[in-house]
Steps between C-alpha positions, in 0.01 A plus 500: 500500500292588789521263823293503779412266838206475675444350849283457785525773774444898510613772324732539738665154468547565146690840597697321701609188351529596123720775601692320739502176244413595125579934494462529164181240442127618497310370848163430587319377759177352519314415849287227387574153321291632249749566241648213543219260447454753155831364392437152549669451879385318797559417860759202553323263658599174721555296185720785341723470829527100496563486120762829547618461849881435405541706252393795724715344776807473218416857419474665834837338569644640172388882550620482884871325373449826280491757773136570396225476795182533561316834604150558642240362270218730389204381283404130478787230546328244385442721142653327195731669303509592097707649245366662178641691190202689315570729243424833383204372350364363881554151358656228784801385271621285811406364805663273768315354819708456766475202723660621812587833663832622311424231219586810186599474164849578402537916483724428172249319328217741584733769359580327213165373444371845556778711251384229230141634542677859450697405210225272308727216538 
């Protein structure tokens, strides 16, 4: 199994922060939303922030009761955010939308869903 991130910035942010966050993970960076509309993403917009408002609010209070905080943002803010599992094959086996910043799938169920693909399950 092969994982990999990609995210708004420079090459250089991609240096940084996947070895700093994610060593052992594949990084890219891309400079334009581009690849992002490819996939299916968008800008949040006004209505995404009135519909999703709390839960960002309950979220951003969660990750700082956490320890976690916030660093200097690179790429586009307002850039929705997406998970996807494709296989070997270049199929998308999965995909998940988020609807805030920070809103991810569980990282056990991508795994599992993910060693299924592996196994044939």
């Amino acid at each position: 199994m092969q994982l990999l991130a990609v995210a708004l910035g420079e090459a250089k942010h991609a240096r940084h922060f996947c070895g700093e966050l994610a060593p052992s993970q594949t990084c890219f960076a891309a400079t334009t939303n581009d690849p992002y509309y490819e996939w299916g993403l968008y800008q949040y917009t006004a209505k995404d922030f009135l519909l999703n408002g709390l839960k960002l609010a309950s979220a951003t209070q969660k990750a700082r009761a956490n320890g976690q905080k916030q660093g200097e943002a690179t790429g586009d803010i307002a850039m929705s955010t997406g998970t996807f599992i494709v296989d070997t094959g270049g199929i998308v086996r999965y995909t998940y939308y988020g609807k805030i910043a920070g809103d991810d799938p569980d990282i056990d169920d991508l795994l599992r869903f993910a060693r299924s693909l592996k196994t044939g399950a």
